[in-house]
C-alpha positions in Angstrom: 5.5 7.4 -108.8 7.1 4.1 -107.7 5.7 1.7 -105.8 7.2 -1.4 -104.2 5.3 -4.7 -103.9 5.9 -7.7 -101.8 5.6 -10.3 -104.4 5.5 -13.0 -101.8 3.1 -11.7 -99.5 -0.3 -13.6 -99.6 -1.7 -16.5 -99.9 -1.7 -16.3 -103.8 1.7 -15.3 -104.4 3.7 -14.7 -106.6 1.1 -15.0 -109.3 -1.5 -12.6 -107.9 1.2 -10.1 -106.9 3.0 -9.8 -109.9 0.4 -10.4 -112.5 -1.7 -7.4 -110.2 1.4 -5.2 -110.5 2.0 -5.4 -113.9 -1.6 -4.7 -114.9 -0.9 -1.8 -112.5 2.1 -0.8 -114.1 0.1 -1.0 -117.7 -3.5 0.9 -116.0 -1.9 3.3 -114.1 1.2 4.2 -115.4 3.2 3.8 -112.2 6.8 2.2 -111.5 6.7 -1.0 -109.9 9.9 -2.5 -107.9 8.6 -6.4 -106.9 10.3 -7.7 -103.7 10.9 -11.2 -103.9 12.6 -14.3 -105.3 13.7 -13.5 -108.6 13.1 -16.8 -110.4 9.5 -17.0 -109.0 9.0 -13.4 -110.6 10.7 -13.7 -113.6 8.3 -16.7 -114.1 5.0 -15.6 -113.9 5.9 -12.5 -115.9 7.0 -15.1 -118.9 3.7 -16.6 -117.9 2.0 -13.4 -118.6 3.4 -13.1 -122.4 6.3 -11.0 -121.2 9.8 -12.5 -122.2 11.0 -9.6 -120.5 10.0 -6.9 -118.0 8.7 -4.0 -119.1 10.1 -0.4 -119.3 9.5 1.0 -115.6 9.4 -2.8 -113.5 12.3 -3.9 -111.4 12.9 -6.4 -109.3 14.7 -6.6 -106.1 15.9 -10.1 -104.9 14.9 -11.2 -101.1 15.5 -14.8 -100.7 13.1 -15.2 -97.4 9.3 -15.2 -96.8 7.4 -14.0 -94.4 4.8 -17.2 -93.9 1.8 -16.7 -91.7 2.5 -19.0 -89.0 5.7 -17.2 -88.0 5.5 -14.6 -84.7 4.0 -11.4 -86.1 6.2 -9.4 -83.9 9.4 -10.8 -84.7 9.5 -12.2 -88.1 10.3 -9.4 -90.2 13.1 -9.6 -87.6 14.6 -12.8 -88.1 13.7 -12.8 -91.3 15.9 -9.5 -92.7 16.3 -10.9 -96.0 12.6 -11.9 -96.7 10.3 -9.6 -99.1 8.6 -8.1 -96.5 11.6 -6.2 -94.2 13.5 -5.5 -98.1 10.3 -3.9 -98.6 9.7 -2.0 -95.9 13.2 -1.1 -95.6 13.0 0.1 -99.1 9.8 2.2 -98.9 11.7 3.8 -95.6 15.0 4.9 -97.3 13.0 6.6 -100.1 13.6 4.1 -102.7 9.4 4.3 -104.0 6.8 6.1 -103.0 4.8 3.4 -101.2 4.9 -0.3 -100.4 2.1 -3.1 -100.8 1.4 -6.5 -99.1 -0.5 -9.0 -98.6 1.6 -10.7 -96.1 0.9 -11.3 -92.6 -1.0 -8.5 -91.2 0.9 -8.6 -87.5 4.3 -8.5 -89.3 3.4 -5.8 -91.6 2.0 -3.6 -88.7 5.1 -4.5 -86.5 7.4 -4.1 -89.6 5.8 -0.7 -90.6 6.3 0.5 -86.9 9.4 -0.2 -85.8 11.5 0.0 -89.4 9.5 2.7 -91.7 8.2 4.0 -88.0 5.5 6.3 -86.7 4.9 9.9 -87.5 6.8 11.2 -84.3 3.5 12.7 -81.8 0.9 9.5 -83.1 0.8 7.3 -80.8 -0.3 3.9 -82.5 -0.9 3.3 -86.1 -4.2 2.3 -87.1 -5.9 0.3 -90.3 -8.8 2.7 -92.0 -10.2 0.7 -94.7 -13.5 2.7 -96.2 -16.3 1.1 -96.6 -19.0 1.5 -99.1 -22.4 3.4 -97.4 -25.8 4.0 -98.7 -24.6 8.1 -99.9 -20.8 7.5 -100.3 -18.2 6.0 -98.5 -17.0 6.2 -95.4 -13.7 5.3 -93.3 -13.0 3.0 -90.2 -10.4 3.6 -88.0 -9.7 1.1 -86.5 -10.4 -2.5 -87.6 -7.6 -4.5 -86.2 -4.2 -3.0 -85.5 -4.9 -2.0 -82.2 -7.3 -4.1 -80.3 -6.5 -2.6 -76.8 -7.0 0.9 -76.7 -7.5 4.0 -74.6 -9.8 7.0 -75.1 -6.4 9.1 -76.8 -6.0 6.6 -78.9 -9.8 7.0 -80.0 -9.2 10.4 -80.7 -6.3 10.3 -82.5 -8.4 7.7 -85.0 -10.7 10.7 -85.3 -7.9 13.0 -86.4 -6.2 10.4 -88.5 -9.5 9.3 -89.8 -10.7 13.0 -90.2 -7.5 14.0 -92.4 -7.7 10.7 -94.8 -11.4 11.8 -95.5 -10.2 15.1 -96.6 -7.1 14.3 -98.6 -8.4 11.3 -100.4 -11.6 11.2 -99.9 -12.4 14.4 -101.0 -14.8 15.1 -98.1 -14.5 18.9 -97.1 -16.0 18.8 -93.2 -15.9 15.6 -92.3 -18.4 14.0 -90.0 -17.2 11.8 -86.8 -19.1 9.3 -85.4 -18.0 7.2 -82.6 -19.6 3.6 -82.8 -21.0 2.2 -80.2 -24.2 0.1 -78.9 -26.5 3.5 -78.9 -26.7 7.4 -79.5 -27.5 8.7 -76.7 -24.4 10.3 -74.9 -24.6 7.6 -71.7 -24.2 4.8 -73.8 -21.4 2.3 -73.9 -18.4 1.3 -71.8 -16.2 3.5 -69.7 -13.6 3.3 -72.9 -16.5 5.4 -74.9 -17.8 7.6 -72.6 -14.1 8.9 -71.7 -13.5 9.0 -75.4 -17.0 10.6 -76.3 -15.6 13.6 -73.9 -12.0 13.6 -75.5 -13.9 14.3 -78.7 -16.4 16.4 -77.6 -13.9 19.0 -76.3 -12.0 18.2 -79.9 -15.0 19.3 -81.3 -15.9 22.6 -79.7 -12.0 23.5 -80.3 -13.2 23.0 -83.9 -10.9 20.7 -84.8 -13.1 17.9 -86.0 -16.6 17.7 -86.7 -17.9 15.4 -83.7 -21.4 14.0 -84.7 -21.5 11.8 -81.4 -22.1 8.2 -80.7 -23.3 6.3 -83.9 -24.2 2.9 -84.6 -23.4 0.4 -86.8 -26.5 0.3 -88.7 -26.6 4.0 -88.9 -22.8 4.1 -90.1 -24.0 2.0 -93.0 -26.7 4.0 -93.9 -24.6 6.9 -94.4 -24.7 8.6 -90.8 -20.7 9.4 -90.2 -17.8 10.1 -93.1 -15.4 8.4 -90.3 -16.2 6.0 -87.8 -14.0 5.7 -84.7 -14.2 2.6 -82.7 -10.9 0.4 -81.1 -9.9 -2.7 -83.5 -11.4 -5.5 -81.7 -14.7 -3.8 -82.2 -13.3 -2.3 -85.4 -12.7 -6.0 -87.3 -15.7 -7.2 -85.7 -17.7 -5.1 -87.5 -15.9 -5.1 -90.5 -16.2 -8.5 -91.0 -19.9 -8.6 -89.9 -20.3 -6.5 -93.4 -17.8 -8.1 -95.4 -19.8 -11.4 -94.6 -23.1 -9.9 -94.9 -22.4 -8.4 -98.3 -21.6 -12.3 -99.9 -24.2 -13.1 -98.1 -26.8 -10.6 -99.7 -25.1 -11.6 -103.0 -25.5 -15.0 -103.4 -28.9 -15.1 -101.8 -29.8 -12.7 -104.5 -28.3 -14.7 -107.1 -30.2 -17.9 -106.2 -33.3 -15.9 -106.3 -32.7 -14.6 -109.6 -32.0 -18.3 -111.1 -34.8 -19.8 -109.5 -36.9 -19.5 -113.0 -37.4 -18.4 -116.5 -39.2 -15.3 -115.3 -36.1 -14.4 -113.0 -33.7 -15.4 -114.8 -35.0 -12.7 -117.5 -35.4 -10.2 -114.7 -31.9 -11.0 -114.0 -30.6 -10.5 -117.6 -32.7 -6.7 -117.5 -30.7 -5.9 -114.3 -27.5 -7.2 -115.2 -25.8 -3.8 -115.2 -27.2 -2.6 -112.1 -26.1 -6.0 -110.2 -23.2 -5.9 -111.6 -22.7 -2.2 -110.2 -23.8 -3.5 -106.7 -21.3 -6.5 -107.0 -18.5 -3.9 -107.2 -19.6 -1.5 -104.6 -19.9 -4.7 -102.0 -16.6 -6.5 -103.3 -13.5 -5.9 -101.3 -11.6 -6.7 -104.0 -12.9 -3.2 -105.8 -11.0 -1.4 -102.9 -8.1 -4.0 -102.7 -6.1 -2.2 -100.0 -6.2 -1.0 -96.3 -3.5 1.7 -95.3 -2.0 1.6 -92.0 -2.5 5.7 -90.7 -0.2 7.3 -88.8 2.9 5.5 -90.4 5.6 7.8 -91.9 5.3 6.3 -95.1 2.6 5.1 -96.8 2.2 1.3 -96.3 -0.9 -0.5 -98.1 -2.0 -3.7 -96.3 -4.0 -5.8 -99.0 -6.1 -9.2 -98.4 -4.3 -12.2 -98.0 -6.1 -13.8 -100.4 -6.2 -11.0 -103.0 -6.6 -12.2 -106.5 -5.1 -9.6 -109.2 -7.3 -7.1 -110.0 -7.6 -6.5 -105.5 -3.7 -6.6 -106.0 -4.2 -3.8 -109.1 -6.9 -2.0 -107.0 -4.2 -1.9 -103.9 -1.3 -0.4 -106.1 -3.7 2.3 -107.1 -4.8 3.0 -103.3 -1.3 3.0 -102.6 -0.5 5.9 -105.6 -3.7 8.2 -104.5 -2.6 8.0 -100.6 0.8 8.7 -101.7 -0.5 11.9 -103.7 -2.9 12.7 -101.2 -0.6 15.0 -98.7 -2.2 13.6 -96.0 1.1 12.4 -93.9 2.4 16.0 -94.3 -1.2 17.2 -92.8 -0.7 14.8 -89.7 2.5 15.9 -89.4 1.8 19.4 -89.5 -1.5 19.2 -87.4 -0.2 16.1 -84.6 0.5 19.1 -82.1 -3.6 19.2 -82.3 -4.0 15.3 -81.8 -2.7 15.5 -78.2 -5.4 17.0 -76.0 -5.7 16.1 -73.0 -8.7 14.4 -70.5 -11.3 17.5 -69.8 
């Protein structure tokens, strides 16, 4: 298993990037080719103890970087020789398995798009992080590739969503919930009640398990395996429990210094908080992947720190295992049902 890294994606790189592939490379026993400007490589791996790479780590020079202030949808573009297009290019022709950055979001969806390119039948490729719920996990699809959308392309999230669940995470039937502002079938816009039908009549075809309209509280708790929603609302609420999870945390950590008594509470709970840390930090999960591409592509935070890097490189190696482009591309006949 190879995987290719943009070393110059983010707003920590190179350091992040290559010191969170290497410990990749070292945890998880996969290949790593870094994308990049060599001498900016080569010198955080010295910095890391290594006079030389290891056995199983290339490098592939690309003099240009993607920055991000340049136009999303043209600077992988003008830029062909920067990390990001190598990359992608790369990851297209075969050359690894999958590809990692945390570059620009807008370039890396355009880039993944128009050069690795869509599974032929999906109409738009959507981000499905999975968030951590009060049973399991569960995954949204979308949360900010595709702000616009129309009721197919909410069903197709429910496929793409659906297949993810069962490939990697390991959820047999998965449940579908598509968020919105109530339960009841009436509720919502004229986007979700066209898309509520569009699954519905998915649903009694038996091709997803349809669990109706859910809300974002309920999600939370555990209420849907996949939640299907456009990417404005998508990132909105991502975000919303991105923020309200530091929130929790350092609210709870002033508490638990405000005295002797809590401090020794805290000390007694240390492994427990520590547990609750990781399940609310997005650095545990370190990487997004962008469904519905042909290949997988792994979007990871722009401010990733090494271990999210590490953490992305193994998302990228289990969605690359997984099967689940060869199940989309078996099953995207099933994805384009028509309006009842």
């Amino acid at each position: 298993m190879k995987i290719i890294v943009d070393a110059m994606g983010g707003d920590n790189a190179p350091a992040a990037l290559v010191r969170g592939a290497l410990e990749a490379h070292k945890i998880h026993g996969v290949d790593i080719l870094l994308v990049g400007r060599t001498a900016d490589i080569l010198r955080v791996v010295e910095d890391c103890g290594e006079k030389t790479l290891p056995a199983g780590v290339e490098i592939k020079d690309a003099p240009e970087v993607v920055e991000i202030s340049d136009p999303p949808a043209t600077a992988f573009k003008k830029k062909k020789n920067s990390s990001l297009t190598i990359g992608l290019t790369l990851v297209r022709d075969g050359v690894g398995d999958a590809f990692v950055s945390a570059g620009s979001t807008g370039a890396l969806l355009s880039g993944a798009t128009l050069v690795v390119k869509r599974i032929r039948g999906v109409r738009r490729a959507a981000m499905g992080p999975v968030l951590p719920t009060a049973t399991g996990k569960m995954i949204l699809c979308d949360c900010g590739a595709n702000a616009v959308c129309n009721p197919e392309d909410l069903l197709q999230f429910a496929y793409l969503g659906s297949y993810y669940a069962k490939r990697v995470l390991k959820i047999d039937n998965p449940r579908v919930g598509l968020l919105n502002i109530g339960a009841e079938e009436e509720k919502g816009d004229p986007l979700r009640h066209d898309a509520y039908a569009l699954l519905r009549k998915a649903a009694e075809a038996n091709r997803i398990q349809f669990i109706g309209n859910i809300e974002g509280s309920d999600a939370m708790l555990g209420g849907a395996d996949v939640v299907v929603t456009d990417g404005f609302t998508g990132n909105v609420m991502l975000k919303s429990v991105e923020g309200t999870g530091k929130f929790f945390l350092r609210e709870l950590k002033r508490l638990f210094l405000t005295n002797p008594k809590t401090k020794i509470a805290a000390a007694m709970l240390k492994g427990d908080l520590t547990d609750m840390k990781k399940a609310l930090d997005p650095s545990e999960v370190g990487g997004t992947p962008f469904l519905g591409v042909s290949k997988p592509v792994i979007k990871a935070h722009g401010s990733s720190n090494a271990r999210a890097v590490c953490n992305a490189i193994l998302r990228a190696k289990e969605y690359a295992e997984s099967g689940f482009i060869d199940d989309v591309e078996k099953n995207v006949g099933l994805m384009k049902i028509g309006r009842p």
